[in-house]
C-alpha positions in Angstrom: 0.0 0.0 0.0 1.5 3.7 -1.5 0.4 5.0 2.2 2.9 2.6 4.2 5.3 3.3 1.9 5.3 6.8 2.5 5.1 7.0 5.8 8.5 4.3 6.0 10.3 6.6 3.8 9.5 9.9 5.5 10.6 8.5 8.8 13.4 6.9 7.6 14.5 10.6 6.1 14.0 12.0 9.2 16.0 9.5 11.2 18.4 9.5 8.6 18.6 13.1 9.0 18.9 13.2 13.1 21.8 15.4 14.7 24.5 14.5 16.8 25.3 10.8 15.9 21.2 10.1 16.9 20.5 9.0 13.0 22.9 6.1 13.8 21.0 4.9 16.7 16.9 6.5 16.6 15.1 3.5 14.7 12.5 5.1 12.6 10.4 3.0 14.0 10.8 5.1 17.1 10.0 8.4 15.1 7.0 6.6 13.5 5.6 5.5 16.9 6.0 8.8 18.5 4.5 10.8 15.5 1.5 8.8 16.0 0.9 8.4 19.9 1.4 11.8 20.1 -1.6 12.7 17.8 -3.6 10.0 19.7 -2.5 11.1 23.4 -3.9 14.3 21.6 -7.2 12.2 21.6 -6.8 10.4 24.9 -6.6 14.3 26.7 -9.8 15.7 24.8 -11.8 13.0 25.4 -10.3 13.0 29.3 -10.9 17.2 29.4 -14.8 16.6 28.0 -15.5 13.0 30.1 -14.0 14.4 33.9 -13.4 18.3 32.8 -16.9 19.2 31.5 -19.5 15.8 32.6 -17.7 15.5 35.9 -17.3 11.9 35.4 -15.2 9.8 38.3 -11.3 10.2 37.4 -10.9 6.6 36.9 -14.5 6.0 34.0 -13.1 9.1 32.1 -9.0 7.8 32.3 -10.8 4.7 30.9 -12.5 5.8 28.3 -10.2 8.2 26.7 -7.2 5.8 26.9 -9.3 2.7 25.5 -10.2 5.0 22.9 -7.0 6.7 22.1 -4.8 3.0 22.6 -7.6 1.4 19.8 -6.6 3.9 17.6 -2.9 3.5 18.3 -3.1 -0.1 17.6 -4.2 0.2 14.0 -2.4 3.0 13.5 1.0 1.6 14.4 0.0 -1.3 13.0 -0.2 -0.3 9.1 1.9 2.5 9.0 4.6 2.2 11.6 5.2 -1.3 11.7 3.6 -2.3 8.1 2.4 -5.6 10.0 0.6 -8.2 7.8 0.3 -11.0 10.2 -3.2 -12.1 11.8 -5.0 -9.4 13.6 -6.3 -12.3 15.9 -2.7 -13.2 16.6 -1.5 -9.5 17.7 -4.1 -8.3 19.0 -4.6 -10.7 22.6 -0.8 -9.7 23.0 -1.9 -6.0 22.4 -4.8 -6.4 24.8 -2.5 -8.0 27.6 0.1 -4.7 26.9 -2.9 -2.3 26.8 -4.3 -3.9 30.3 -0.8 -4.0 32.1 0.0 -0.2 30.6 -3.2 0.8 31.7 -3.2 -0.6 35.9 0.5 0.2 36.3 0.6 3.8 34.4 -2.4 5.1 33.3 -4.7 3.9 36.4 -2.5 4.1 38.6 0.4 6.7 38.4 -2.4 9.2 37.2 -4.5 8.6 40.2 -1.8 8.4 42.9 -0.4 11.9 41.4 -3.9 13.2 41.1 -4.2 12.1 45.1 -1.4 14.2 45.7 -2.3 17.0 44.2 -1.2 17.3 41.0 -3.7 18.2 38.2 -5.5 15.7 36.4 -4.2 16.9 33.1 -0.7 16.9 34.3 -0.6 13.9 35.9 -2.1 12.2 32.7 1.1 13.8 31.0 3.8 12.6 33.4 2.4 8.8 33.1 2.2 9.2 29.5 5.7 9.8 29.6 6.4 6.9 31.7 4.0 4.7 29.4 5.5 5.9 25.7 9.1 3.8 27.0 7.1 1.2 28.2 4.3 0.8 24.8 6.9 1.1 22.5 9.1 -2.1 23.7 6.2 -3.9 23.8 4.9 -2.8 20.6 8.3 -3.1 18.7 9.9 -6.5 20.2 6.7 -8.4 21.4 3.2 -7.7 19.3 4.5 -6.4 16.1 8.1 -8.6 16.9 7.5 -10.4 13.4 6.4 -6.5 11.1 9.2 -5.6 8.8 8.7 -2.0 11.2 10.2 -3.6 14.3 13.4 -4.7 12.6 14.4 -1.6 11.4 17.7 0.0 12.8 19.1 3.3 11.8 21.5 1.7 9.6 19.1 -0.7 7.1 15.8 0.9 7.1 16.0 1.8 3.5 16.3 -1.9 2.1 13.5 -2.7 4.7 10.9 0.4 3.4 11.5 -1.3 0.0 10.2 -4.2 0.3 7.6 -3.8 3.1 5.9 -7.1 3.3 9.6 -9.6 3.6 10.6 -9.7 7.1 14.2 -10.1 7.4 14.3 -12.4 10.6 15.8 -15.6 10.2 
C-alpha cells in the first residue's frame, strides 16, 4: 500500500537526518511510533478534558474511556503504517490487549491517580504517566506484538532496504 510506503520513507529521512550521531541509533520505528501516539495522546486528553473536565465523570471512567479510545486507535495506527504488520489481527491483538491492560493498571490507572491524590492536576498527571508509558508501549509494541512486522526490525543503519520491500521480514 503507497500510504505505508510513504510513511516508512519519510521516517526513515527524518531518522536519517537526526543530529549529533542520533540518525545512527533513533530507529525510525521510534520516530514513527512517537509521531503517532502523540496525535492519539492528543485524543486520549480531549476525550479526558470533556468525560472528567466538563461531565464531571469519576477520574478513573473518564482515564478509561479516553485511553481505551486513544490505545484502539494507536493499535491500528501503528499497525499499518509504523510497523507495516501483515500477520493475523487475531494473533496481535490478545498480546496488544494483555500490553494495553498491564499499561493501563500500572501507568495510566495508577500513576495518574496516585499523582492526582497528591495534588497534582488531572491533566498533568495524565502527561507525566504518559511519559512513563510511551518507553514502556513502544518495547512492547516493537519487540513483542509487532516482533515479526518488517517496522520492528528496522535499525538506523538498514531501514532503506527494509521500506523497499515492506511485506519480507528479514528475521531468520
Amino acid at each position: 500500500m503507497a500510504h505505508r510506503a510513504r510513511f516508512a520513507a519519510a521516517m526513515t529521512a527524518v531518522a536519517h537526518r537526526l543530529p549529533f550521531g542520533l540518525s545512527r541509533v533513533v530507529a525510525p520505528s521510534l520516530l514513527g511510533y512517537l509521531l503517532i501516539n502523540l496525535c492519539t495522546f492528543f485524543l486520549d486528553l480531549s476525550i479526558l478534558a470533556v468525560a472528567h473536565g466538563v461531565l464531571r465523570w469519576p477520574l478513573p471512567v473518564a482515564v478509561t474511556l479516553s485511553y481505551g479510545t486513544a490505545s484502539l486507535t494507536s493499535y491500528a495506527a501503528n499497525r499499518v503504517l509504523n510497523f507495516r504488520s501483515r500477520a493475523a489481527v487475531g494473533a496481535q491483538l490478545p498480546l496488544f490487549v494483555a500490553v494495553s491492560v498491564s499499561n493501563y493498571l500500572i501507568f495510566v490507572l495508577g500513576l495518574t491517580d496516585l499523582l492526582a491524590a497528591v495534588g497534582v492536576y488531572f491533566e498533568l498527571a495524565r502527561v507525566i504517566a504518559a511519559l512513563c508509558e510511551a518507553a514502556y508501549l513502544y518495547c512492547m509494541m516493537r519487540w513483542v506484538v509487532f516482533r515479526d512486522s518488517p517496522g520492528s526490525a528496522d535499525t538506523a543503519g538498514d531501514v532503506a532496504e527494509d521500506a523497499a520491500t515492506p511485506e519480507i521480514s528479514r528475521h531468520n
